[in-house]
C-alpha atoms as a printed R data frame, in Angstrom:
    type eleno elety resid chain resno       x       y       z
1   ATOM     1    CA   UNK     A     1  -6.948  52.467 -32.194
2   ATOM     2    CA   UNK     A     2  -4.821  49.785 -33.745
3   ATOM     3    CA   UNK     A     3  -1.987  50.872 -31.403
4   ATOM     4    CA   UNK     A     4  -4.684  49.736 -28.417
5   ATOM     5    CA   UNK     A     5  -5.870  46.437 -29.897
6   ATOM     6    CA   UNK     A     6  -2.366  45.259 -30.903
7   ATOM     7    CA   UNK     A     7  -1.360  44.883 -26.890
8   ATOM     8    CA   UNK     A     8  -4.934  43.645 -26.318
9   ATOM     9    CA   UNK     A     9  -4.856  40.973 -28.846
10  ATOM    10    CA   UNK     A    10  -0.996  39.709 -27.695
11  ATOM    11    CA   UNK     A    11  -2.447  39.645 -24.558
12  ATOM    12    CA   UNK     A    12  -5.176  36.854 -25.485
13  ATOM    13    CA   UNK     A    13  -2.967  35.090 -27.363
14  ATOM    14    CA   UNK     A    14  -0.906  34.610 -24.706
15  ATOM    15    CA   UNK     A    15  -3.579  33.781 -21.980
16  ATOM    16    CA   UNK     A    16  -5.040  31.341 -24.606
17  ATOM    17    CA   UNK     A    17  -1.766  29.693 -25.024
18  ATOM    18    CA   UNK     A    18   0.054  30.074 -21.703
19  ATOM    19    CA   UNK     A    19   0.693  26.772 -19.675
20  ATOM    20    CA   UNK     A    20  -1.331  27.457 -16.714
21  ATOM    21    CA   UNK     A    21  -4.272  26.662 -18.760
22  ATOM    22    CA   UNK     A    22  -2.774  23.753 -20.440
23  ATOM    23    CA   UNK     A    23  -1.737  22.197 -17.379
24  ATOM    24    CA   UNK     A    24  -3.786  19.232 -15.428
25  ATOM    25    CA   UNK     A    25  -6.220  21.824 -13.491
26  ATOM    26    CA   UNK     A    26  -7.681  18.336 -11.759
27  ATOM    27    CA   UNK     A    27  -7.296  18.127  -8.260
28  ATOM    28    CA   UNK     A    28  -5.341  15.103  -6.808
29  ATOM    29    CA   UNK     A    29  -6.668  12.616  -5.356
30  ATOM    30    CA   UNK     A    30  -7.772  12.795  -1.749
31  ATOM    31    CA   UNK     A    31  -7.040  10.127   0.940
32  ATOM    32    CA   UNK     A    32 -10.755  10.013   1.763
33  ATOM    33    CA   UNK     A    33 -11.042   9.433  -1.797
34  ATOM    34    CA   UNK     A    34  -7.921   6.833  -1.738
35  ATOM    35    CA   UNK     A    35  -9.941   4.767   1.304
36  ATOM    36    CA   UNK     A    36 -13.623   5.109  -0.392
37  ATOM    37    CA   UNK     A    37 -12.677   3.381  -3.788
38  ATOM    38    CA   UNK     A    38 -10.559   0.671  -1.699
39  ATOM    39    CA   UNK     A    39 -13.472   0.046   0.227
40  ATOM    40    CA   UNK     A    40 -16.055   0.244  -2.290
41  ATOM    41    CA   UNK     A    41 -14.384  -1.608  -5.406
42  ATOM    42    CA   UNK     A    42 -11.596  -4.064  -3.233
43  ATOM    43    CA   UNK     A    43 -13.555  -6.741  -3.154
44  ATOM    44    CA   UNK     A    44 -16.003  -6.369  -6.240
45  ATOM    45    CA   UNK     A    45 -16.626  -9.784  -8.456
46  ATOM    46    CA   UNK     A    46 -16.634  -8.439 -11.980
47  ATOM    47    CA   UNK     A    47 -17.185 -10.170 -15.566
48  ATOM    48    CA   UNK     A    48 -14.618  -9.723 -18.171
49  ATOM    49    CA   UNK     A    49 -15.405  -8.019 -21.525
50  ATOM    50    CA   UNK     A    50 -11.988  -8.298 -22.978
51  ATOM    51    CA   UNK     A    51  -9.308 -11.033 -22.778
52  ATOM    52    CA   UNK     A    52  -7.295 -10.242 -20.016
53  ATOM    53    CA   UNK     A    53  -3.456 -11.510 -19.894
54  ATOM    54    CA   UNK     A    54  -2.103 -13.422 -16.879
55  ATOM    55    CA   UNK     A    55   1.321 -11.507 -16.441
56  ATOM    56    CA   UNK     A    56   2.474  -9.121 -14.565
57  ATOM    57    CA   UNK     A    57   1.444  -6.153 -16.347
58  ATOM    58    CA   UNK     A    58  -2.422  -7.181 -17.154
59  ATOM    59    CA   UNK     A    59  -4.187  -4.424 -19.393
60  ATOM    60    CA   UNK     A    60  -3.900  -0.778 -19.351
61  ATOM    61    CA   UNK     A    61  -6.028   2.080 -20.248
62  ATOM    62    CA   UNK     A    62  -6.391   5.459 -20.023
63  ATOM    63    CA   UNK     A    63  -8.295   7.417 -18.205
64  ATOM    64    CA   UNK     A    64 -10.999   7.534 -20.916
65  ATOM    65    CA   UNK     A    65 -10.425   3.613 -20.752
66  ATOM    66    CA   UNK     A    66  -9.674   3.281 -24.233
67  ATOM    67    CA   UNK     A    67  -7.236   0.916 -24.833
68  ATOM    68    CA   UNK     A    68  -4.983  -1.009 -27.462
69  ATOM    69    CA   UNK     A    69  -6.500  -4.267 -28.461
70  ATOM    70    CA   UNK     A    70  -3.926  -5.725 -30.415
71  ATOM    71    CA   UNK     A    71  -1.115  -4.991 -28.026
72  ATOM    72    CA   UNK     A    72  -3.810  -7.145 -25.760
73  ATOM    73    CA   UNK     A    73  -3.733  -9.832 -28.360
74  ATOM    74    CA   UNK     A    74  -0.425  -9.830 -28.619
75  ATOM    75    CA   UNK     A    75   0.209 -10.054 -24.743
76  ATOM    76    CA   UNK     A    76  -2.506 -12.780 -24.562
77  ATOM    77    CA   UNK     A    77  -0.988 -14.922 -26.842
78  ATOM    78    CA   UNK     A    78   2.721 -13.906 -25.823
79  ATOM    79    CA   UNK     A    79   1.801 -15.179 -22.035
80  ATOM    80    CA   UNK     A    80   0.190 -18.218 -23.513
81  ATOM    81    CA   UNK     A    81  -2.392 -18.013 -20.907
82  ATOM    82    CA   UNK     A    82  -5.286 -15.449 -20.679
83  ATOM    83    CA   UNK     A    83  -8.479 -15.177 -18.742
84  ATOM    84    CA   UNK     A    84 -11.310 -15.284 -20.949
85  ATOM    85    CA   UNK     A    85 -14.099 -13.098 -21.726
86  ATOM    86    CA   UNK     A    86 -17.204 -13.334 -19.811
87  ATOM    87    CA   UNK     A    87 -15.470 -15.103 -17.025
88  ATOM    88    CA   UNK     A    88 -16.210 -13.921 -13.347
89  ATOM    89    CA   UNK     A    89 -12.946 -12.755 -11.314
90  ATOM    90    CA   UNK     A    90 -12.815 -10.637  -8.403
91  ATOM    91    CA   UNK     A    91 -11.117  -7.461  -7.640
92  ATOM    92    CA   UNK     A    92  -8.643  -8.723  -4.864
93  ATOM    93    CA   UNK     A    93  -6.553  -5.808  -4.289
94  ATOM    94    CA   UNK     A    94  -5.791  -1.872  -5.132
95  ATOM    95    CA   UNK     A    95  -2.797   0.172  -5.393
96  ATOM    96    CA   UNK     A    96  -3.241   3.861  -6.152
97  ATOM    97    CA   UNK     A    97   0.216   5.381  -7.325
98  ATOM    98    CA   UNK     A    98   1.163   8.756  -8.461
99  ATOM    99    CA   UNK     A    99  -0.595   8.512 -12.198
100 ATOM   100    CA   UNK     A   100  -2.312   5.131 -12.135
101 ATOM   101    CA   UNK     A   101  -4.867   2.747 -10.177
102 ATOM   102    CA   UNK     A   102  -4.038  -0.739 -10.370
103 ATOM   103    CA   UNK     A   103  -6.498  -3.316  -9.706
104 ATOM   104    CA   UNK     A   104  -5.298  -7.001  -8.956
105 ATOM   105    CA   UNK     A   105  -7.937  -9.819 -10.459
106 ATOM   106    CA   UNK     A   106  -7.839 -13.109  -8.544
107 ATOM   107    CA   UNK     A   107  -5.122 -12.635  -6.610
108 ATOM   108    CA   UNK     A   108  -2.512 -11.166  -9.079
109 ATOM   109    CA   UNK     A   109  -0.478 -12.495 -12.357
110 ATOM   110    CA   UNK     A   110   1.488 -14.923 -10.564
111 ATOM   111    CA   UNK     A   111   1.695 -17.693 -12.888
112 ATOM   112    CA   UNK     A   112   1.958 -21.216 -12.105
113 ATOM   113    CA   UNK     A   113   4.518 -23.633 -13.748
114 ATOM   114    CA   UNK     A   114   2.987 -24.105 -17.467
115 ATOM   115    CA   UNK     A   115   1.952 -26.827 -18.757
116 ATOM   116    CA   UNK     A   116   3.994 -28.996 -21.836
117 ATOM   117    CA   UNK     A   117   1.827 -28.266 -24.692
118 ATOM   118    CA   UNK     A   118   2.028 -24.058 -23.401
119 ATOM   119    CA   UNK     A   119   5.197 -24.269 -23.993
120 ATOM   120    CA   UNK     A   120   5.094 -25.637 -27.149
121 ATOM   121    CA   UNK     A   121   4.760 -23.131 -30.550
122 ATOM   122    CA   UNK     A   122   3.174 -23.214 -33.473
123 ATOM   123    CA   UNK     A   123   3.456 -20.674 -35.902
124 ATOM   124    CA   UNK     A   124   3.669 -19.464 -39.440
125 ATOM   125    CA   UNK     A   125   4.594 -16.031 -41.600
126 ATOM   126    CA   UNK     A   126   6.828 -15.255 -38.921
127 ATOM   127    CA   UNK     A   127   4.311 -15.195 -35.970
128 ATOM   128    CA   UNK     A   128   4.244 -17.884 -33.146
129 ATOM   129    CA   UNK     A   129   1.746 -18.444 -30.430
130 ATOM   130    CA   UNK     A   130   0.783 -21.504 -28.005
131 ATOM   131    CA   UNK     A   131  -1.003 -24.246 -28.617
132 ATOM   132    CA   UNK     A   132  -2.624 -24.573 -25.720
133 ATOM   133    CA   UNK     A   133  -5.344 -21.434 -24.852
134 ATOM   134    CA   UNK     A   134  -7.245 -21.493 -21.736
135 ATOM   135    CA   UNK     A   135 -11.152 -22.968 -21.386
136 ATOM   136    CA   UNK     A   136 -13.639 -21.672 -19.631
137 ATOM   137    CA   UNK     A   137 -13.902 -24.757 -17.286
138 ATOM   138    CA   UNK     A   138 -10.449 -24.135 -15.540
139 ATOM   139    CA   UNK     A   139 -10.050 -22.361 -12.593
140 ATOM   140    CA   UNK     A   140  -9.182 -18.430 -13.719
141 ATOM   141    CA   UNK     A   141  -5.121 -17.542 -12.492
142 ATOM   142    CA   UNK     A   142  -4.750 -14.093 -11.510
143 ATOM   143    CA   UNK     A   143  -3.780 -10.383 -13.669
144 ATOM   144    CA   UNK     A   144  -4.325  -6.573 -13.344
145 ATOM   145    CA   UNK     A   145  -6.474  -3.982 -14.735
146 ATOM   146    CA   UNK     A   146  -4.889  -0.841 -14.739
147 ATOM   147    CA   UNK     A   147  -5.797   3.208 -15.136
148 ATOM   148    CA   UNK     A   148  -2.727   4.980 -16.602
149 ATOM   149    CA   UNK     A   149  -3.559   8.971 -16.026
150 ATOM   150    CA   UNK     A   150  -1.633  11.538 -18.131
151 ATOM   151    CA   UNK     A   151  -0.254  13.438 -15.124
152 ATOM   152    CA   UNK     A   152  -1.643  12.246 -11.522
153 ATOM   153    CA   UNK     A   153  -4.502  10.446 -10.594
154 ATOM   154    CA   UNK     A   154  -7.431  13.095  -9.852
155 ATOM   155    CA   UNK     A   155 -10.405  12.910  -7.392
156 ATOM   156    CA   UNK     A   156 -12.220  10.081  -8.118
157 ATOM   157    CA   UNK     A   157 -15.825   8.675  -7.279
158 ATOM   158    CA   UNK     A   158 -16.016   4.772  -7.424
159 ATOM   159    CA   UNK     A   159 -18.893   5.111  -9.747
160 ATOM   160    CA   UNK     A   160 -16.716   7.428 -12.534
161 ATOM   161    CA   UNK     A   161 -14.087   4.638 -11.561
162 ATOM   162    CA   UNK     A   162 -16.672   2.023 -12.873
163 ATOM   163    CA   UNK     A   163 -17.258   4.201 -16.308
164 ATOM   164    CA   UNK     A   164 -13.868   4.413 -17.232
165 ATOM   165    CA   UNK     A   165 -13.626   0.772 -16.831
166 ATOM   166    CA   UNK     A   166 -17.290   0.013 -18.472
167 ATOM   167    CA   UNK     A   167 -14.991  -1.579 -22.001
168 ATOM   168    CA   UNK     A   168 -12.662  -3.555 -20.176
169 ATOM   169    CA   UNK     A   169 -14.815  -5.002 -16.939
170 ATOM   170    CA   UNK     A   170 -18.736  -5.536 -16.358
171 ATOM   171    CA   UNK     A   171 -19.759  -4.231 -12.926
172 ATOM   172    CA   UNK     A   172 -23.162  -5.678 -12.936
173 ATOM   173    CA   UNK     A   173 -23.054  -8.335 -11.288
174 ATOM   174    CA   UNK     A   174 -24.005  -8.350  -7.628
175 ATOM   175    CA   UNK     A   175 -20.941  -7.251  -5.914
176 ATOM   176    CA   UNK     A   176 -19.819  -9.052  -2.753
177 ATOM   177    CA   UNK     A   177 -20.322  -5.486  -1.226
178 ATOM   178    CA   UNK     A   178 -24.251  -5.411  -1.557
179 ATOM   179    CA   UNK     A   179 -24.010  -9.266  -0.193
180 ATOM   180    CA   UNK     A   180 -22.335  -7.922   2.588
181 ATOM   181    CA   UNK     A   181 -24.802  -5.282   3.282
182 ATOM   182    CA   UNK     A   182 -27.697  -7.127   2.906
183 ATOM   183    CA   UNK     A   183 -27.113  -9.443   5.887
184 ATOM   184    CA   UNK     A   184 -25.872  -6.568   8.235
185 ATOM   185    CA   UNK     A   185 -28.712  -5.620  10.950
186 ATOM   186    CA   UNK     A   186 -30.985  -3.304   9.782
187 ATOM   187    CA   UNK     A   187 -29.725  -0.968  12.389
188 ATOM   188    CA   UNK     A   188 -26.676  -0.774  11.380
189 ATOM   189    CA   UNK     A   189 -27.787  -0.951   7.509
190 ATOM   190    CA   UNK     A   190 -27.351   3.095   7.223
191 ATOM   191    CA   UNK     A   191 -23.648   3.372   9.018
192 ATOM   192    CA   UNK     A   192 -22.213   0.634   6.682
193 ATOM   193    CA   UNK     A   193 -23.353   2.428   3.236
194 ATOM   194    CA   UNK     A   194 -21.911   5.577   4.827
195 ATOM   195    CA   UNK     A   195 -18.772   3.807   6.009
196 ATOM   196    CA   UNK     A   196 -19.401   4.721   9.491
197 ATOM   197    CA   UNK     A   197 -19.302   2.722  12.680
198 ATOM   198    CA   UNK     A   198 -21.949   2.934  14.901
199 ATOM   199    CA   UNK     A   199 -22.602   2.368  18.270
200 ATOM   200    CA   UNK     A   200 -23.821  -1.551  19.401
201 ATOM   201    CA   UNK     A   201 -21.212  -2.480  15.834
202 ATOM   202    CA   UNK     A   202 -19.337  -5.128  17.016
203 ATOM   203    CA   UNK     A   203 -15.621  -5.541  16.235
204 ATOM   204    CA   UNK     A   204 -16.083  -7.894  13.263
205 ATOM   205    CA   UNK     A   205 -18.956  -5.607  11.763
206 ATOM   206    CA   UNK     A   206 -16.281  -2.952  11.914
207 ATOM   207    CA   UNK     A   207 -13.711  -4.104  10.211
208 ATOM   208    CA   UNK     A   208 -15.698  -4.858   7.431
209 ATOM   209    CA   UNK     A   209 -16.857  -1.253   7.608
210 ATOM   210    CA   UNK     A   210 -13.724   1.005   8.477
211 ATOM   211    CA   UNK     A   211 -10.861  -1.735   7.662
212 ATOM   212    CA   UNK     A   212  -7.778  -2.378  10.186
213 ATOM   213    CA   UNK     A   213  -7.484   0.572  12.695
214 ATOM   214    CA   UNK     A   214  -4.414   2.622  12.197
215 ATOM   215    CA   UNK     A   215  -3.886   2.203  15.959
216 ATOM   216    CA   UNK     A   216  -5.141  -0.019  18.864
217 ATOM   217    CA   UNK     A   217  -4.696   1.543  22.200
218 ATOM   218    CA   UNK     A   218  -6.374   0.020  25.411
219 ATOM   219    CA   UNK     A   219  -7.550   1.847  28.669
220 ATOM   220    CA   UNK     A   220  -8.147   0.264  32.084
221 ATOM   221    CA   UNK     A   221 -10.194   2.050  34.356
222 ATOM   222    CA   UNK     A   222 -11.892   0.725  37.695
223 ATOM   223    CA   UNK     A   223 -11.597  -2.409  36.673
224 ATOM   224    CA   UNK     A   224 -13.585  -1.290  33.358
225 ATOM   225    CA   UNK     A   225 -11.400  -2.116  30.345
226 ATOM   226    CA   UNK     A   226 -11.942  -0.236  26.886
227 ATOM   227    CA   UNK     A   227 -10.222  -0.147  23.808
228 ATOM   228    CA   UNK     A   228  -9.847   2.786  20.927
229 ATOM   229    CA   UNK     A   229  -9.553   1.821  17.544
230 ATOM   230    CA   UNK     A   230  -8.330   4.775  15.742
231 ATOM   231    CA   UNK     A   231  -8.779   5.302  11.807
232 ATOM   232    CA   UNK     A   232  -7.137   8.395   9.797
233 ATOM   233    CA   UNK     A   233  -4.154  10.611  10.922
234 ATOM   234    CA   UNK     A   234  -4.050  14.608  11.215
235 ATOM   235    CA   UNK     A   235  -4.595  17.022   9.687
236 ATOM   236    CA   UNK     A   236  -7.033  14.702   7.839
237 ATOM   237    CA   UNK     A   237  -9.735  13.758  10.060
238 ATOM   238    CA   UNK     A   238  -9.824  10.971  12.805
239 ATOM   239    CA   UNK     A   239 -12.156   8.821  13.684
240 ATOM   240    CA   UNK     A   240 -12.071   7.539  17.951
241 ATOM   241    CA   UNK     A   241 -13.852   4.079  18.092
242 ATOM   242    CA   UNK     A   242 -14.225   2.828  21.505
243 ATOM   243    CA   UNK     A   243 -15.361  -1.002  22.603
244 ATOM   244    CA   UNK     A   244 -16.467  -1.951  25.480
245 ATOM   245    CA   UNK     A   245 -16.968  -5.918  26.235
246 ATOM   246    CA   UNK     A   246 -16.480  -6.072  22.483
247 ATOM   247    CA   UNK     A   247 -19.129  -3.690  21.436
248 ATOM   248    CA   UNK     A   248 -18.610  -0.342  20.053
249 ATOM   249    CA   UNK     A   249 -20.117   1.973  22.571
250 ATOM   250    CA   UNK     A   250 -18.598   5.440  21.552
251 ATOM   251    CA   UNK     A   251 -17.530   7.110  18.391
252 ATOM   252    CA   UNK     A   252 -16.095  10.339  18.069
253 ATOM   253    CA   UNK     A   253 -14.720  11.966  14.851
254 ATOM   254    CA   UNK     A   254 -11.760  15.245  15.286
């Protein structure tokens, strides 16, 4: 009997311990995934919980978006200029790399010239910072927010996006997306939630849906004239979006 459970038990040790159930079992992301959180959070206007550096690095946190506040402190001070908490910025572009999401705020940490009195420190018990700090009234520079993941980025919804950002940025307020939305037709109401062009879209409403076509290709036909926007490359799917006078009048998804 103990000859039989000796093997046994090695055996569950070993499953318990062996790497393939140690390792990352979350699924990369997806490019439909990739274009979805673009489109959804690229243009969001968020409110700050946290002081947020203007540099080039910004904040990090990880993907339970806890973070290390007095390395932020430190950087704050260090760049002598920070955006404040409870300031509104807006999400102005996103990079997904191999383990991290970075958001740029406002345009990015591109700092302008500083002023005299930035430049100027103050200090004591061998610690130094500016003695200038930012207000409130003056026109927010730019930074980034970023996502470190331990391994790769995994399959991500824009709302679990939005939780593992809840203690760094405040999603509440009403996001240029819904303004957007609310003055589309109410036809076309339905196909821009989805992310979906419709037939009747024109080519503005469009691009504010799908984004810039992958390719443009145009077709003359008795005198008729179309033109094919296509979105998405194979094997992933592809989405045919022809105009007509301007208006989309077929759409056809391979």
């Amino acid at each position: 009997m103990l000859k039989m459970f000796c093997p046994i038990l090695l055996v569950g040790v070993l499953l318990a311990s062996g790497p393939w159930l140690v390792a990352d079992t979350k699924d990369p992301i997806t490019p439909e995934s990739r274009v979805n959180l673009i489109r959804t959070l690229g243009s969001e206007f968020v409110s700050l919980k946290v002081p947020l550096p203007i540099n080039k690095t910004g904040l990090v946190v990880n993907s339970n978006g806890d973070f290390d506040w007095k390395k932020n402190e430190d950087e704050s001070a260090r760049a002598g200029q920070f955006i404040a908490p409870g300031i509104t910025v807006q999400v102005t572009g996103i990079a997904i790399n191999d383990d991290r999401i970075v958001f740029e705020v406002n345009g990015g940490g591109k700092k302008k010239k500083k002023r005299f009195l930035e430049r100027v420190q103050v200090g004591a018990g061998g610690g130094t910072r500016p003695i200038a700090t930012p207000t409130v009234q003056a026109p927010p520079e730019g930074s980034y927010v970023t996502i470190k993941f331990e391994k790769v980025v995994p399959n991500l919804t824009p709302d679990k996006v939005k939780e593992i950002l809840s203690s760094v940025l405040d999603f509440s307020k009403k996001s240029a997306t819904k303004t957007f939305i609310e003055s589309v037709p109410d036809e076309f109401k339905e196909a821009v939630k989805s992310k979906q062009a419709a037939v009747g879209m024109d080519k503005e409403l469009v691009l504010a849906t799908l984004g810039r076509p992958l390719k443009r290709i145009r077709e003359k036909k008795d005198d008729v004239q179309t033109e094919d926007w296509i979105y998405g490359e194979r094997p992933q799917k592809v989405t045919f979006v022809t105009f007509l006078d301007g208006k989309v009048i077929s759409v056809k998804e391979y």
